[in-house]
N, C-alpha and C positions, 0 to 999 in steps of 0.2 A: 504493500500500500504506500501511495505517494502523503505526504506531509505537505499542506500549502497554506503559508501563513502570510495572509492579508494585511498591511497594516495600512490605515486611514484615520484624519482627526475627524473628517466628517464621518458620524456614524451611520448606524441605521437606523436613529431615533430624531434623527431630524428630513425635511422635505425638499428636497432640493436633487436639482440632475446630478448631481455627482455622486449623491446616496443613492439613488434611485441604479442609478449606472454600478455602481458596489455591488447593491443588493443583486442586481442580474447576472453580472459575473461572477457571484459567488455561490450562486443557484444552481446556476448553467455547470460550473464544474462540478457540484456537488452530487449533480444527477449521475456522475460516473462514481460508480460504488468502489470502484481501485483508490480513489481520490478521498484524503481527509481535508475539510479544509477547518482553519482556524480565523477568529478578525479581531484584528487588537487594536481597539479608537479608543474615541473619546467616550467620557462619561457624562452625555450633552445632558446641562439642567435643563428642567423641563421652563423654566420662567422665560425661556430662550424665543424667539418670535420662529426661529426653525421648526420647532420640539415638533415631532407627531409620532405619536406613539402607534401609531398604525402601521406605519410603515414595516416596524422589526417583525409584525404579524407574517409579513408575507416570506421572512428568509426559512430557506430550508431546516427544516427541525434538526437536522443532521451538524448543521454550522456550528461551530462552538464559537459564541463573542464573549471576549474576554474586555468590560471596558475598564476604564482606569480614569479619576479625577482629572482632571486640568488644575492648574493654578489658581489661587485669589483673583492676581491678576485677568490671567485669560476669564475667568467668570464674573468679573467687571466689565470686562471690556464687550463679551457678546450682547449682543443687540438683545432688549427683553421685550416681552408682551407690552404695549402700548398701552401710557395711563390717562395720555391726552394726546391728540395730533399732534398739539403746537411744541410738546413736551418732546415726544418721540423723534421730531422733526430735526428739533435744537440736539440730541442726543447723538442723531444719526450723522449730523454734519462733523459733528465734534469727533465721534468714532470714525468716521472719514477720514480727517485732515491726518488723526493720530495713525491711523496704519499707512499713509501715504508718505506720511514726513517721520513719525520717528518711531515706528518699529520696522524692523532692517527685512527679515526674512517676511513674517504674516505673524496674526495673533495665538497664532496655537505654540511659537516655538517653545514656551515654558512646559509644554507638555510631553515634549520630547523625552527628556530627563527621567521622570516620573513611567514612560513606557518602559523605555530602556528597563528601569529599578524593576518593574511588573513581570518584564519579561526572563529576567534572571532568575526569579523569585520562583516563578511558577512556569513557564514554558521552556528551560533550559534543558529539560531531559527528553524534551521531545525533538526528535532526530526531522526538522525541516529540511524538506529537498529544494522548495520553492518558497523565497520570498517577493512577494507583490508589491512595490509600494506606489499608490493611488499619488495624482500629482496633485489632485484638489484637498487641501491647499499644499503647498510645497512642502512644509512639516513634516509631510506625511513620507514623501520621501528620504528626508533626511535620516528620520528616526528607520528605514527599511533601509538607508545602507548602514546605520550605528549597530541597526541589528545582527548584521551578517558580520559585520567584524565579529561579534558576539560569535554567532556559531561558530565560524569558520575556525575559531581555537580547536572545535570536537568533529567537525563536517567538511573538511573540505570541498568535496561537491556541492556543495549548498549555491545554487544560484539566484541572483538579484535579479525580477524583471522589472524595469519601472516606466511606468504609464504614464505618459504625454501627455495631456487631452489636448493643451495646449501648450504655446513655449515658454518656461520657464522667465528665465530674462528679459525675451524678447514679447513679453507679454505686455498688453495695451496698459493696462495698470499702471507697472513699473516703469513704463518708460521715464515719467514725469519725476521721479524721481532722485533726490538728490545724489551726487557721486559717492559717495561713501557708502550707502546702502546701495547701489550700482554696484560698485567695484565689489562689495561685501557675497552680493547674492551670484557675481560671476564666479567666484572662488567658491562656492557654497556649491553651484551647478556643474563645475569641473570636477568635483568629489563625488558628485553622485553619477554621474555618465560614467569614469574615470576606472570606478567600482561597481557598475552594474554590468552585466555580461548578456540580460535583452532587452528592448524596447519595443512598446506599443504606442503605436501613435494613432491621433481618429484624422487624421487628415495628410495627402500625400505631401504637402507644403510642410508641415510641420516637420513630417518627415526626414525631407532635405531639408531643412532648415538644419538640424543635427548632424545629418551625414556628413554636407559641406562644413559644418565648425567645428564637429570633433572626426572627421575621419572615420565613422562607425562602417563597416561591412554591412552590406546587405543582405548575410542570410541573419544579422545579426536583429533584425528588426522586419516590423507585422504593423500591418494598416488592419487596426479590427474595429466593426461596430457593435453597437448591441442592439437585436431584436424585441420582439413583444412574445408575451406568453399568450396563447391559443385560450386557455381554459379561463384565465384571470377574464381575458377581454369576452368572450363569450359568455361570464356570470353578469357579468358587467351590464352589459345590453340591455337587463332585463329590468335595471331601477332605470324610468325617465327621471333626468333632472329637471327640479320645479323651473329653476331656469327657465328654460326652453317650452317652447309651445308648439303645438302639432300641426297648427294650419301656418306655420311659418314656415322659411330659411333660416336653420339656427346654424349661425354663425361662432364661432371659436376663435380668440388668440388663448393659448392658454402657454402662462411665462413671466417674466420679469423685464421691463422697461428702464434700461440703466443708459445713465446721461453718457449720450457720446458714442455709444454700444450699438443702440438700438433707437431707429427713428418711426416713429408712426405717426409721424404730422402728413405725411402727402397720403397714407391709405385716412383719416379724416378728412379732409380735401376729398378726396376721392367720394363718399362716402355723400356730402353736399353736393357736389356736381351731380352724383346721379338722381338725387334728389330731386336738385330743379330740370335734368334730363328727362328721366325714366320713374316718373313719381308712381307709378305701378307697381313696378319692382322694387323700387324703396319700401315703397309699404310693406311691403312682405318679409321683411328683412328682419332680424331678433338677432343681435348684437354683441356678444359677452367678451369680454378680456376677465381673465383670471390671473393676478399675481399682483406684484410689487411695481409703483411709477414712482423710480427716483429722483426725478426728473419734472422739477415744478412748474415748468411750461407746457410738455407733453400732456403732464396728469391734469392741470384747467382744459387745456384743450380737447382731450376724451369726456372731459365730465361734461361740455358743453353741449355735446354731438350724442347721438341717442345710442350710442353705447354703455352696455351693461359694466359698468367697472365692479368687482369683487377681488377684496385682497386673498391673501394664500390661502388654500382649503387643504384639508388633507390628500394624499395620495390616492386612495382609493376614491375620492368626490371627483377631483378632478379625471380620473381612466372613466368612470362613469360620463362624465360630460365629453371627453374625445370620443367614446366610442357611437352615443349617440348624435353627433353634432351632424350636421347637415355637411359645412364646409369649414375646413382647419385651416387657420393663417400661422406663420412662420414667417419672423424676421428676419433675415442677415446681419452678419455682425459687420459694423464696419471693420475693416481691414482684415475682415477674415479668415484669422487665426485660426479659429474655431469654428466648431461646425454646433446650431444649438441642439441642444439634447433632447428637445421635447421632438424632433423631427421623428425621433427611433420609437417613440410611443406613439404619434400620429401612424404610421405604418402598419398600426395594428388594428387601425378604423377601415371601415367603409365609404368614410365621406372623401370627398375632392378637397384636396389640398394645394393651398397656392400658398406658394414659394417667391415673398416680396426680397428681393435682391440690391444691397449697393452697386452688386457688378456682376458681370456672367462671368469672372473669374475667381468669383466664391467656392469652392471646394461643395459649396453646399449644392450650388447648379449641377456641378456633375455626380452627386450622389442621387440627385432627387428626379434629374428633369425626363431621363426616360423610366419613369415609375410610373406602373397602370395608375389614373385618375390625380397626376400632381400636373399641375401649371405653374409656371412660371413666369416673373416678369420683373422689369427693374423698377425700385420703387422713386417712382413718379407719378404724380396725382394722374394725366394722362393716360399711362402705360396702366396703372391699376384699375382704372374708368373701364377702359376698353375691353380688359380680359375678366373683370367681375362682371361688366353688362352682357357680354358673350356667357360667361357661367350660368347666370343666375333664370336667363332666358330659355336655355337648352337646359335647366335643372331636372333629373330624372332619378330619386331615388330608387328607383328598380334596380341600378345599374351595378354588378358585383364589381369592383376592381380585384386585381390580383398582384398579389405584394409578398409569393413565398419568399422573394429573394432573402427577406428581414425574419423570414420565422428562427427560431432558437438552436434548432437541427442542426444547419447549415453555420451558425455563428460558435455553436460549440466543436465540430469539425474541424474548424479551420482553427482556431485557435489550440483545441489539445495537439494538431499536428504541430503548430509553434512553440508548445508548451514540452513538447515531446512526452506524455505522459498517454 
């Protein structure tokens, strides 16, 4: 039997693509009975605005999670449940400036320490073949190569993979940041490439982006996505959400609006044009975004437009509202690093998805755009006019799309041949 020990700060008790992304790769192995897997995170408090305890409902019973406290510190610092807007607002700006200007790596690093201690204590006699470490947030890597120095006193075989999603330094965050914590976190990303022996990346850019600055071999690295589970989204189906209404088009963004990231002022525009255009089709229209608008121009300008704003819901409310939605919208990120995560859960719907684009050279165009029932377009009040009044006209809920390429089968496949297990 294989040994494969997970390490991430984001857990499985909080709601977000990157836990959500954990929890399916730690599923998807676990479903091979040769395979043990272990996950050593955080011990997310629940006053945390992430928390959902729903979420760890759905990891394999087989998973052992081992969490471990964070710091004073770091449990100051995470964002809590809201006690006023204007309160939360002033908190969020403040927790901003402080991870951009003066903490060096991200807010989990005091938690590094404290795993290390956990993992001595109690996981040293277990002979791991495989360590994983998640790049959301960076931490999480650090502390998965701290660990393998650890084994490798008892294991020399023990290998490091560590997971991309996006590029470490060359991440839009960090760029803005000061030289010290620059130069800090290029030395911090040479230790961990330096000592891992594979990588996964979710995009082919990303990809070369490492190859070309550290020289890595290419059988040494794996383009992998994550799929949708069959059964989860087939239970799914069967709650309507109150949301939504039956003699509408229910419409979906379901995600987070972050300044700079992510633009939705031209699909609003869009949204009034067909209004005074195609006041038929408008009317029939039912509107929802689900998530977070950091972004205090954006979020006046949604709440104005007859869009549904609701902030985060749990994990299972929100597969319940993808699976029934009519049509799923999807961002682009600017300078698209990253490809967004809710796309690999859209995949698992039956509605038409459109793919609003910075550029057709988003990594995401070429994952999405020959996919049965996704459209694509660049986001321009125009460009989004023209391919939502072409949808909304031609709307035919009878219509099956076919989307195995994303089912689990084929995403566990490819990966244990990378894993070689």
């Amino acid at each position: 039997m294989s040994n494969i020990l997970f390490v991430s700060c984001y857990s499985v008790d909080i709601n977000n693509s990157a836990s959500i992304e954990l929890v399916y790769y730690m599923n998807l192995l676990a479903s091979n009975k040769k395979v043990k897997i272990h996950l050593l995170t955080l011990d997310f408090p629940s006053n945390s605005i992430y928390y959902d305890s729903e979420l760890s409902k759905f990891v394999n019973k087989d998973v052992v999670v081992h969490r471990v406290n964070g710091s004073f510190i770091l449990n100051k610092m995470l964002p809590k449940k809201k006690i006023s807007e204007n309160e939360t607002h002033k908190k969020s700006k403040r927790l901003i400036w402080i991870k951009n200007k003066i903490v060096i790596v991200d807010p989990y690093t005091s938690w590094i320490n404290n795993a290390c201690k956990y993992f001595k204590k109690y996981l040293s006699d277990i002979n791991f073949d495989i360590i994983i470490g998640m790049h959301e947030p960076p931490s999480s890597l650090i502390c998965a190569y701290k660990i393998k120095k650890i084994v490798k006193k008892y294991n020399k075989n023990v290998r490091l993979v560590s997971y991309f999603s996006d590029p470490y330094c060359n991440e839009i965050s960090r760029r803005n940041r000061g030289i010290i914590p620059k130069i800090f976190n290029k030395i911090i990303e040479n230790k961990i490439v330096n000592n891992s022996d594979r990588f996964l990346f979710v995009t082919e850019n990303n990809m070369e982006y490492y190859r070309e600055e550290y020289g890595l071999m290419p059988k040494s690295m794996e383009i992998i996505h994550r799929g949708f589970d069959k059964k989860l989204y087939a239970d799914s189906k069967k709650n309507y959400p109150v949301e939504f209404e039956f003699d509408k088009i229910n419409i979906l963004y379901a995600g987070d609006i972050v300044k700079g990231v992510r633009n939705v002022n031209e699909f609003v525009k869009a949204l009034k044009l067909i209004q005074k255009s195609s006041l038929g089709v408008f009317e029939s229209l039912n509107v929802n975004f689900v998530g977070s608008i950091n972004d205090v121009d954006q979020k006046e300008l949604v709440n104005k437009s007859i869009i549904r704003l609701k902030s985060r819901v749990s994990y299972i409310e929100i597969i319940n509202m993808i699976v029934n939605a009519d049509i799923l919208l999807v961002f682009g990120n600017k300078e698209f690093s990253q490809i967004p995560a809710k796309i690999y859960d859209y995949m698992g719907s039956n509605a038409i998805i459109l793919v609003i684009l910075e550029d057709y050279d988003d990594p995401l165009y070429k994952l999405s755009n020959k996919v049965d029932g996704v459209y694509c377009c660049l986001n321009k009040c125009e460009d989004i006019t023209k391919i939502m009044v072409n949808i909304l006209k031609n709307f035919n809920r009878g219509i099956e799309f076919n989307r195995d390429e994303f089912n689990s089968s084929m995403v566990l496949s490819r990966l244990s041949k990378f894993l070689n297990i």
